[in-house]
Phi, psi and omega in degrees: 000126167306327187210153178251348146202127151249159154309115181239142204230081212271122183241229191252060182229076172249091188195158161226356185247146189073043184266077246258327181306290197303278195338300172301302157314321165308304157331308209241048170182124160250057109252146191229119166232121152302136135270163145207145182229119147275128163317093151291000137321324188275359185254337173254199241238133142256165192350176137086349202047057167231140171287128192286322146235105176323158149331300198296331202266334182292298186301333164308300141014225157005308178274304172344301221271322192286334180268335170295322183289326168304306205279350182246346172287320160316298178251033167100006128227276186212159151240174220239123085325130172196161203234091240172201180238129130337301183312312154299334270215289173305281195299353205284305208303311177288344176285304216286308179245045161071050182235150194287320196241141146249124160258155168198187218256147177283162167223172183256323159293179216281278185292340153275353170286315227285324196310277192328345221213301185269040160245349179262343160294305208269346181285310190291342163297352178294335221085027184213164197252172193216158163208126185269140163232138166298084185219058187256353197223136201293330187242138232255144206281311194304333203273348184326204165220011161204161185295158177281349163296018174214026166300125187295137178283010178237151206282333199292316229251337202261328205261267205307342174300300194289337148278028168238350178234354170226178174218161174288121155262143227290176186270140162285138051098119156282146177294127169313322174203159188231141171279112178257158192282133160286354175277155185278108164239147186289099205275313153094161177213143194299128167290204154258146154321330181298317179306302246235346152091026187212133184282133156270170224263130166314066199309118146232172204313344184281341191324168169242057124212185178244070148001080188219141191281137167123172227270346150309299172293343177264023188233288184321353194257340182278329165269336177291292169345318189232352206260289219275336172279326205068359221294327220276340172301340181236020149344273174302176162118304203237007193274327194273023167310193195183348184228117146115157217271324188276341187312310196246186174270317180090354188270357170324316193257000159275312155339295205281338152285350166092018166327309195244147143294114186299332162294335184272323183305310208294327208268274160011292201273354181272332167298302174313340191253332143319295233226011173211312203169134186239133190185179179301311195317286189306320179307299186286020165266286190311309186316337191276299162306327145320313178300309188312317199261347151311316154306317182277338169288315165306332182282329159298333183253332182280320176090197160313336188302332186277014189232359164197167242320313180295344197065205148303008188245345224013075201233103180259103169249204185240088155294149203259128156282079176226117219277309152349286205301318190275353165290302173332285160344307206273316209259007172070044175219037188298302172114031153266070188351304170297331190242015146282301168311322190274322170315314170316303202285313145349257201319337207209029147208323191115341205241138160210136175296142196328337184270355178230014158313275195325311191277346189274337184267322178318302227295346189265351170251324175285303208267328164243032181039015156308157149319089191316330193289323170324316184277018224230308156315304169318289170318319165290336183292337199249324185300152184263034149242028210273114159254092144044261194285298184308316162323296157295336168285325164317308183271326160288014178260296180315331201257008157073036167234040187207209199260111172179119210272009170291323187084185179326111149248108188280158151235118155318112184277351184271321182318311210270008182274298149340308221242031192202335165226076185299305184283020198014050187282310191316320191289320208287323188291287273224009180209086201270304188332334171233028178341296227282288193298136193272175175035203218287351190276354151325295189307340183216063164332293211296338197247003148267147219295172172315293216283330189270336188283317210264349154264356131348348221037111150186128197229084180330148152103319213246285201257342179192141194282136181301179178275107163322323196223128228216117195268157149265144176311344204227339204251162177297152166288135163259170171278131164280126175303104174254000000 
């Protein structure tokens, strides 16, 4: 054994399977202590007063880091709490307990390089040493086929390189056991949301999944999902859905706190394609995965560029900072249905699908010209899959300041309405004020007679709002003056 006590120091690697840091400690150390420290940087207010972490995320949070502490008391041993800055936090934490290493997982962005880099300043005066691992992306930054300060900026080119040149590498093994120190150490407690300045969030019954956080519950949802359900065959087919627990795998929001491996899914689904269907459906899950760690590579080569206003493009427009609009947009009260709805389903579960990403941020950057980064913010605070990289790349592609050789990509909202809630059952679950109209004339209140709205119950202006943007079948939404 190399050290005789390390740190394994856990961010957003709440796992024991695929860990490559716990794995690598175990080799090389015989005592091993787990940390985890919450940010209270990761708990207050960004612009706008939106909390830089919502309820819904905090609380996912919280139960990850409490089922990694069960899971490693599974194997003898413990977790480390602490509630603090890392940077501080650790080294004091390697002083207090006599340990030679810290090892932990690299991140890709600005302010977690910024933690990483003065915690490995303030470690090494110590004496103590530090060892870092790649391990957020299914194909590993050394197997690439170009440094990553030379990731090609279009995804199509990012895809066929890294499949015909690189390879997955298998996942690691959880450790049977891990050596935790046998001296009485303060082990510290997972908080409440009220410690963490946040009220808890109203779960309701409507979500389409019931969401809990940590590496038990994401390896349940991968079996339901592909073993006991069958679901993965008919993926592609069924991902741009909007009701129900199954349209997608669901598997985001565990991927993002690091719950799941992307390699343990990769490995899953090559099995599943042994012993059950080999088909588009199984590809385009890995193909999903591709994107994710595509996002995360631009974000690593980009740098500070992907968090402002110009993106990666320098593409300065004029954007309307008008706080009115985007509150209507954040509470689902535009009076556009289709983008009420998915906001609703935001606000009242953390979660909403990939087909009403896309359509609540056009509508909120093409149509009604906010700041994108505003909407970007909005998201991080509420989704419980919320990453970093995929987030801010998502939202600079939409808003045509990021990698997508197309340029501005809008969405038309009754087309995508049209052609994804035709029968309006998603606005009718997520807006009961306008249940009672039937079929696709849900999605356009505004353009029914008086006489029809009031047998309806349904009284623009009153129960439900007018339409801020007042659309064409085909043409961009203009904005209306209210």
């Amino acid at each position: 054994m190399k050290y005789k006590r390390v740190i394994v120091w856990f961010k957003n690697d709440l796992r024991l399977l695929d860990h490559a840091a716990l794995f690598s400690a175990c080799k090389e150390s015989s005592e091993i202590i787990p940390v985890y420290c919450f940010d209270p940087r990761q708990f207050g207010e960004v612009e706008l007063g939106i909390q830089k972490t919502g309820a819904f995320r905090a609380k996912f949070l919280i139960e990850a880091v409490d089922n990694l502490r069960s899971n490693l008391i599974g194997i003898g041993a413990n977790l480390v709490i602490r509630i603090g800055k890392p940077e501080e936090l650790i080294p004091e934490l390697s002083v207090e307990f006599q340990a030679e290493a810290v090892f932990f997982s690299e991140e890709a962005t600005y302010e977690e390089k910024a933690i990483e880099k003065n915690l490995e300043n303030a470690i090494w005066k110590k004496g103590i040493e530090t060892r870092t691992y790649w391990q957020s992306t299914l194909f590993h930054m050394e197997d690439l086929p170009f440094p990553v300060n030379q990731t090609p900026e279009v995804f199509t080119q990012f895809r066929k390189e890294c499949e015909k040149f690189s390879i997955v590498r298998k996942t690691f093994k959880i450790p049977e056991k891990v050596n935790f120190p046998k001296t009485d150490l303060d082990l510290g407690n997972i908080p409440e949301l009220s410690t963490l300045g946040l009220q808890e969030p109203v779960n309701s019954k409507k979500g389409v999944l019931p969401f809990s956080g940590g590496e038990s519950a994401g390896m349940q949802r991968l079996q339901t999902y592909f073993w006991e359900n069958d679901c993965l065959k008919t993926y592609k087919e069924t991902r741009n859905g909007l009701l129900g627990p199954d349209y997608s795998s669901k598997f985001s929001a565990w991927l993002a706190l690091g719950c799941l491996s992307p390699r343990y899914i990769y490995e899953e689904v090559q099995r599943y394609e042994k012993e059950r269907k080999k088909n588009d459906s199984t590809y385009w899950l890995v193909f999903e995965l591709i994107w994710r760690d595509y996002f995360r590579f631009i974000s690593k080569k980009h740098g500070r560029k992907i968090f402002q206003l110009q993106g990666i493009k320098e593409n300065v427009d004029n954007w309307r900072k008008d706080e009115k609009l985007f509150a209507e947009w954040t509470e689902g009260k535009t009076g556009i249905p289709f983008v009420d709805a998915n906001m609703r389903e935001l606000n009242a579960t953390g979660f909403m699908s990939n087909r009403g990403r896309q359509n609540v941020a056009s509508f909120l950057v093409n149509d009604l010209g906010i700041d994108w980064r505003w909407g970007a913010m909005y998201f991080e605070s509420q989704l419980i899959d919320y990453d970093v990289c995929s987030n801010w790349g998502n939202w600079m592609y939409v808003a045509g300041v990021g990698n997508d050789p197309r340029g501005n990509r809008y969405f038309n909202i009754l087309k995508q309405a049209s052609n994804y809630d035709k029968k309006g059952d998603f606005v009718r679950y997520w807006i009961p004020e306008l249940a009672k109209i039937p079929g696709f004339d849900i999605h356009q209140p505004n353009t029914l007679t008086k006489n029809e709205l009031k047998a309806y119950s349904v009284h623009l202006g009153a129960n439900y709002p007018h339409p801020i943007v007042a659309f064409s079948a085909k043409e961009k939404g203009v904005l209306v003056k209210n």
